[in-house]
C-alpha positions in Angstrom: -101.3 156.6 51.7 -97.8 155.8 52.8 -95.7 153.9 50.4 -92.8 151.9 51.3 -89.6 152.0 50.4 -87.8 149.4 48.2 -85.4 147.2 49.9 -82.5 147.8 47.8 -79.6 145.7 48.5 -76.0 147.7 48.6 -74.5 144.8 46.0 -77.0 145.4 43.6 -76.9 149.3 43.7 -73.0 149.6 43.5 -73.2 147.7 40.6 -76.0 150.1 39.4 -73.9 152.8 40.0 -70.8 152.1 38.7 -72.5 151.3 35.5 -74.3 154.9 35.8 -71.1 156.7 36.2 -68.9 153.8 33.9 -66.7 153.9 37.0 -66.1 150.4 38.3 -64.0 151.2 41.2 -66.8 153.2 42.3 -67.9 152.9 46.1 -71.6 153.8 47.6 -72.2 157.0 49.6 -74.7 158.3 51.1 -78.2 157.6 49.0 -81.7 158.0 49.1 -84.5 156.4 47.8 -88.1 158.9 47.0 -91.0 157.9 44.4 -91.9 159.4 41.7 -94.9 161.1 41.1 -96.6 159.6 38.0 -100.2 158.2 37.2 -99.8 154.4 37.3 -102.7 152.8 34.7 -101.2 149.8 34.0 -101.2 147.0 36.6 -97.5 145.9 35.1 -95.7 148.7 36.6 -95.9 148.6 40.7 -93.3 151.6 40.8 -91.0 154.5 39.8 -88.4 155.5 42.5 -85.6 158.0 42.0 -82.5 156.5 43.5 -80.1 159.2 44.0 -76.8 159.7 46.1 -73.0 160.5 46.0 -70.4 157.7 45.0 -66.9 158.0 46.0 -64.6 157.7 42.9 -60.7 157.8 43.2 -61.0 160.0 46.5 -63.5 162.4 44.9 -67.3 162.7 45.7 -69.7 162.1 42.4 -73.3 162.7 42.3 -75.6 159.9 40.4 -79.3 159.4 39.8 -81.2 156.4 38.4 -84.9 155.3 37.9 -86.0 152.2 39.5 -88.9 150.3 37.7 -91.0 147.8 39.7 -92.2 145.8 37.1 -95.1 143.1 38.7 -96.7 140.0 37.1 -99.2 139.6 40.3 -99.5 143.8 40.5 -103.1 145.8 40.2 -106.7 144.1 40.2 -106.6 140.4 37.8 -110.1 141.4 36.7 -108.8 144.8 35.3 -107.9 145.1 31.7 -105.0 146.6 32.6 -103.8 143.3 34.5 -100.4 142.0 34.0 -100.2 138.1 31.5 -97.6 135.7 31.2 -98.3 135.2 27.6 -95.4 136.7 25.8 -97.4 137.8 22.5 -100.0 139.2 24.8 -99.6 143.1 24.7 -99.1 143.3 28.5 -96.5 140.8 29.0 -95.5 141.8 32.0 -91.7 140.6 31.3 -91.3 142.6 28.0 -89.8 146.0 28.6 -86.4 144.4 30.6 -86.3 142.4 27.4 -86.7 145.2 25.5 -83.8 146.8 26.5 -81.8 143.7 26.5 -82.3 143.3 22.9 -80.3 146.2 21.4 -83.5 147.0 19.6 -84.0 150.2 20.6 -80.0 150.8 19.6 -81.2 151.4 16.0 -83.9 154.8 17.1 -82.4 157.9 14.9 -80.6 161.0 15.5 -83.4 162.8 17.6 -84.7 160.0 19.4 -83.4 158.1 22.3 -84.4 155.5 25.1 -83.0 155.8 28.4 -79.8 153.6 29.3 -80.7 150.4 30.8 -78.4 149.5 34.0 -79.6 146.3 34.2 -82.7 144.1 34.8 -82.8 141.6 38.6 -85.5 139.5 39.1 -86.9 139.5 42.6 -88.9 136.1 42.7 -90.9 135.0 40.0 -93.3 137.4 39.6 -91.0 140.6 40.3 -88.3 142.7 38.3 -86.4 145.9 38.9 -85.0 147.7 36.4 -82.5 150.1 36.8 -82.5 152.9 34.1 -80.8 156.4 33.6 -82.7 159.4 35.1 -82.9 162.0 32.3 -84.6 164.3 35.1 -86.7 165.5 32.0 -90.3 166.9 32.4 -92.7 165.0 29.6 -94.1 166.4 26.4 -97.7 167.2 28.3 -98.4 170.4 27.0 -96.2 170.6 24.4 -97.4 172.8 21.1 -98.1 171.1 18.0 -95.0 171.9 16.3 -92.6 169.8 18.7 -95.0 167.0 18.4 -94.0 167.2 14.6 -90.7 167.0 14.9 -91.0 164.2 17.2 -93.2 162.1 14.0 -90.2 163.4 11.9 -88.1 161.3 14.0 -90.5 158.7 14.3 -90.7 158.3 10.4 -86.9 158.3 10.1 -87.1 155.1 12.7 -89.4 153.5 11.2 -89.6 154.1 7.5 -85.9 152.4 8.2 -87.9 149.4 8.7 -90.5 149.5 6.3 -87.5 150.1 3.5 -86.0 146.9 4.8 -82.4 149.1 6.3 -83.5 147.4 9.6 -84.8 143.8 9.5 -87.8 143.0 11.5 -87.3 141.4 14.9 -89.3 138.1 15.5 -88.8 137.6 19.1 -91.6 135.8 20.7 -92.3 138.0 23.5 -92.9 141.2 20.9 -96.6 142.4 21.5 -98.7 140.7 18.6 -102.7 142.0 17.3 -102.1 145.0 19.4 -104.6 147.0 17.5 -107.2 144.4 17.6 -106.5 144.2 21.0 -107.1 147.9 21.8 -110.1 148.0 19.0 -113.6 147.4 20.7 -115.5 144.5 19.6 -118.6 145.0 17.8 -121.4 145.0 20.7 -124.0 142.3 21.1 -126.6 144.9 22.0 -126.7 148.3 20.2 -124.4 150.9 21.3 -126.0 153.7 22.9 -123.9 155.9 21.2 -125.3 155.2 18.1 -128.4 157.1 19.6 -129.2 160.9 19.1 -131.1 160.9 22.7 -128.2 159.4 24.6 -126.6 162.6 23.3 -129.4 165.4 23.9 -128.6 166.7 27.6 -126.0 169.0 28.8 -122.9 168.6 28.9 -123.5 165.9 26.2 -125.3 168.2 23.9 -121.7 169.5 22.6 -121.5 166.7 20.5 -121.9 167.5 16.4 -125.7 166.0 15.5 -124.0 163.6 13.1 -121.7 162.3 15.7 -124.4 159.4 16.1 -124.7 158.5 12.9 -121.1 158.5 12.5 -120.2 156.1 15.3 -123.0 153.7 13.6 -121.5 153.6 10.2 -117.9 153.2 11.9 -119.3 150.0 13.6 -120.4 148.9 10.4 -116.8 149.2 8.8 -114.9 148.3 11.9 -113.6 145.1 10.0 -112.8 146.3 6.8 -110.5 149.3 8.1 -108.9 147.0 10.2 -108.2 144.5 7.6 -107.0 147.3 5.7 -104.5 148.8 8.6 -103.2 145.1 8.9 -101.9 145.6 5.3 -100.2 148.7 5.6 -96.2 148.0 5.8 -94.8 146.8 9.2 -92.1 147.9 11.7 -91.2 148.3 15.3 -93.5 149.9 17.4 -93.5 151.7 20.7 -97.5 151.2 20.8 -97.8 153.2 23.8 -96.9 156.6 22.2 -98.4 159.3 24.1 -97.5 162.6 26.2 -96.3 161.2 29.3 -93.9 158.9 27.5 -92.2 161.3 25.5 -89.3 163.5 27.5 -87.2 166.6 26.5 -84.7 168.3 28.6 -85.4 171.6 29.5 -82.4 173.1 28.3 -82.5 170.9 24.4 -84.5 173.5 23.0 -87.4 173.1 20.8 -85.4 171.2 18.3 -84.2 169.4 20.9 -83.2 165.3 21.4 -86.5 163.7 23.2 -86.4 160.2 25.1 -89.3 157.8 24.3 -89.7 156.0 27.8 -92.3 152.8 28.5 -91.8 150.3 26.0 -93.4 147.7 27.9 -96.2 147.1 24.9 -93.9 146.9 22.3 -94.0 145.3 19.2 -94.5 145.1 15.1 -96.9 146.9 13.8 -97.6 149.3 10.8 -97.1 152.1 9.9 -98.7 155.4 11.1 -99.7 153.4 14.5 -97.4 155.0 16.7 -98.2 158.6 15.3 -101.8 158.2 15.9 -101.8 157.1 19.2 -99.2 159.8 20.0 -101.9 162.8 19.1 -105.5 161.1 19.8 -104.3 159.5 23.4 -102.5 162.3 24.4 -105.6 164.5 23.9 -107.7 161.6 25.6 -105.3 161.9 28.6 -106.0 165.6 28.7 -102.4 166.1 28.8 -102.5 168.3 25.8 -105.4 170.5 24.8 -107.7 168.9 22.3 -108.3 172.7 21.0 -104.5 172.0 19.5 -106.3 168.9 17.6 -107.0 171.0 14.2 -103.5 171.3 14.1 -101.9 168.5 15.1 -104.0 165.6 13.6 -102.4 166.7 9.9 -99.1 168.1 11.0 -98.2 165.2 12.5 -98.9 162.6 9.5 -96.8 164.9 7.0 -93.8 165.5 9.3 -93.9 161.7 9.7 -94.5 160.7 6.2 -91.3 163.2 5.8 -89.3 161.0 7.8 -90.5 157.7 6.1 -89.0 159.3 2.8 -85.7 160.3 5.0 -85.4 156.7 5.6 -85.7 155.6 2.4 -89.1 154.4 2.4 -90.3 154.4 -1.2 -94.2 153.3 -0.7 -97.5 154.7 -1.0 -98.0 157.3 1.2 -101.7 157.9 0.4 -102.0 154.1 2.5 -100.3 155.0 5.0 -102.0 158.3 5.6 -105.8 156.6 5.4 -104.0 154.1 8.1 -103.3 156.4 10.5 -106.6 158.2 10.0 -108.6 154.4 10.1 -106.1 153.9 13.3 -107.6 156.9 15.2 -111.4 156.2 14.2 -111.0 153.0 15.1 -109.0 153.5 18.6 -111.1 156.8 19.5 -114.1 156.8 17.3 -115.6 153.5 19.0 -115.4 154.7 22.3 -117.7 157.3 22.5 -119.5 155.2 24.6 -117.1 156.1 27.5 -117.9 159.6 27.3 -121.7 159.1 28.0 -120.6 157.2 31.2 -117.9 160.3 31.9 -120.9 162.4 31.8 -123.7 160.3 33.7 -121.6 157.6 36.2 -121.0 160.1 39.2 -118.3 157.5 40.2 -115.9 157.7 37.0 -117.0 162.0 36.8 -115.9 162.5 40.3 -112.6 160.3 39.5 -111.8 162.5 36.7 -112.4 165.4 38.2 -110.2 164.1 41.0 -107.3 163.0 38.3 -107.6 166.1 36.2 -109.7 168.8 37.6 -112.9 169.8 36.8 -115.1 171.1 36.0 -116.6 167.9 34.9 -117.8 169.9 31.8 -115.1 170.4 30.6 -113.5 167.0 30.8 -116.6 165.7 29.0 -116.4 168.4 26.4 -112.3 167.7 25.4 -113.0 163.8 25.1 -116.3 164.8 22.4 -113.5 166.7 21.0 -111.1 164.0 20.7 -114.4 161.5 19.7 -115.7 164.4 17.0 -111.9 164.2 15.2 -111.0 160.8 14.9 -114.2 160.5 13.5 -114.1 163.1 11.0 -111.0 160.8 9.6 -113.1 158.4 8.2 -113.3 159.7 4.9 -109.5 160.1 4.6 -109.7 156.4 6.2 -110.7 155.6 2.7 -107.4 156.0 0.8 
């Protein structure tokens, strides 16, 4: 597929630039313009370029690099559920992230967390934005062991326990993503779920399931509303609320203890606490960017490390709430979807498209989403407080 280059004008990148390098006599150079390669799901983003060139700055030659975002409000499929809204609560606004990083919000993340540098947000019609943000040139946290995805809750508590002790007041802007969770939480089915049923389970590669993985899914369904009133109550702060692998970075060269950039905060919002930290280990295992093997591991490592960081940030709550939270959070987000997995194993369209994505064998695939499915569902008796 050939993709075509953004027609960048030279008065907007100069200004780019000069922020990038906090020169403002800066002049353009040479410059190219080459996309990135990254898995586009969401129909808000219509593409990631790597703008890169020299500048010329008091007679010497400087090298810059930034990241332009295509953001759409007319981009992808409008009958997808990925598709981009004008409603500003609505957790794909399509306007949010420039706003975002307007706000100064994401000036209060702590030591060990950062957000790339905005250069600035242009509009490009009325259903178009580009904006230009520093290129950290960092690979993402797929793969990462479970011990760096601790330290990276640590930091997360620290930001948001700040919150929850009231340090940092809680933003109200309209445009903040509202119900996310409810949102991303599947309705309870008119017509039984087949994963509720032992035979929908009984043939290979489905037959790695646990035999109480049915009977699990069925009493989830029937609690669905009382967790989530639950998780509603749990204290609130800002969230990323797309806090997974790919949108974590860490330079090469930071080390293991390293600074890592949190990247994407197009869904943003208020939430609770523990949401972010949930997502982060059950959807990165869904992604298959980390192994779900690592799950054992991870799943508690991760709530202490951030419940450490709540306390760091003077959070003086009940941390028995939040931990059944973030345990409701990942039965709820990955417990009632098993369903998906039977149609990973038996749609030959969406196995060959994983397989395709991912690599196969298909068998696989279907055997690290039971994994993540078999986990979050095993949280539901520490979903009881």
């Amino acid at each position: 597929m050939t993709v075509t280059s953004p027609e960048i004008g030279a008065e907007e990148l100069v200004a780019t630039v000069r922020a990038a390098l906090d020169e403002p006599g800066a002049t353009l150079g040479a410059w190219t313009a080459t996309p990135l390669t990254h898995r586009i799901i969401n129909g808000v983003t219509g593409g990631l370029w790597r703008v890169a060139g020299t500048a010329h700055v008091g007679g010497a030659a400087r090298a810059w690099s930034v990241v332009l975002k295509i953001i759409g409000g007319m981009a992808g499929d409008p009958a997808s559920p990925f598709a981009p809204t004008e409603e500003p609560g609505h957790w794909n606004y399509w306007r949010r992230e420039p706003l975002v990083y307007a706000s100064g919000l994401l000036d209060a993340l702590p030591a060990g967390l950062r957000a790339p540098r905005s250069f600035g947000t242009t509009l490009r019609g009325a259903h178009e934005a580009w904006l230009w943000l520093e290129d950290l040139a960092a690979p993402t946290a797929a793969g990462w062991p479970p011990a760096r995805f601790g330290r990276a809750a640590r930091s997360l508590g620290r930001w948001q326990g700040a919150y929850a002790a009231g340090r940092i007041p809680l933003p109200d802007a309209p445009w903040l993503s509202t119900d996310w969770l409810r949102a991303w939480v599947p309705p309870v089915p008119a017509t039984p779920d087949p994963a509720t049923d032992p035979a929908s389970w009984r043939d290979p590669p489905l037959d790695r399931a646990p035999s109480w993985l049915p009977g699990a899914v069925a009493a989830l369904w029937a609690r669905r509303d009382a967790l989530l009133a639950a998780v509603e109550a749990l204290p609130r702060c800002l969230c990323h609320r797309d806090l997974w692998a790919s949108n974590l970075l860490a330079a090469p060269d930071s080390g293991p203890g390293g600074e890592i950039a949190i990247i994407d905060w197009s869904q943003a919002g208020v939430g609770v606490l523990g949401e972010d930290p949930a997502n982060l280990v059950f959807d990165s295992a869904w992604m298959y960017a980390v192994p779900s093997d690592d799950l054992p591991t991870t799943i508690p490592l991760v709530i202490d490390e951030y419940c450490a960081g709540l306390r760091e940030a003077g959070w003086v709550g009940e941390e028995r709430a939040v931990r059944a939270g973030y345990a409701a959070i990942g039965a709820l987000r990955f417990g009632l979807i098993a369903r998906y997995v039977l149609l990973l194993a038996t749609d030959p369209a969406r196995g060959t498209h994983a397989v395709a994505s991912h690599g196969g064998p298909l068998s696989a695939l279907v055997a690290r989403r039971i994994a993540v499915v078999t986990h979050a569902l095993e949280g539901m008796d520490a979903a009881r407080g």
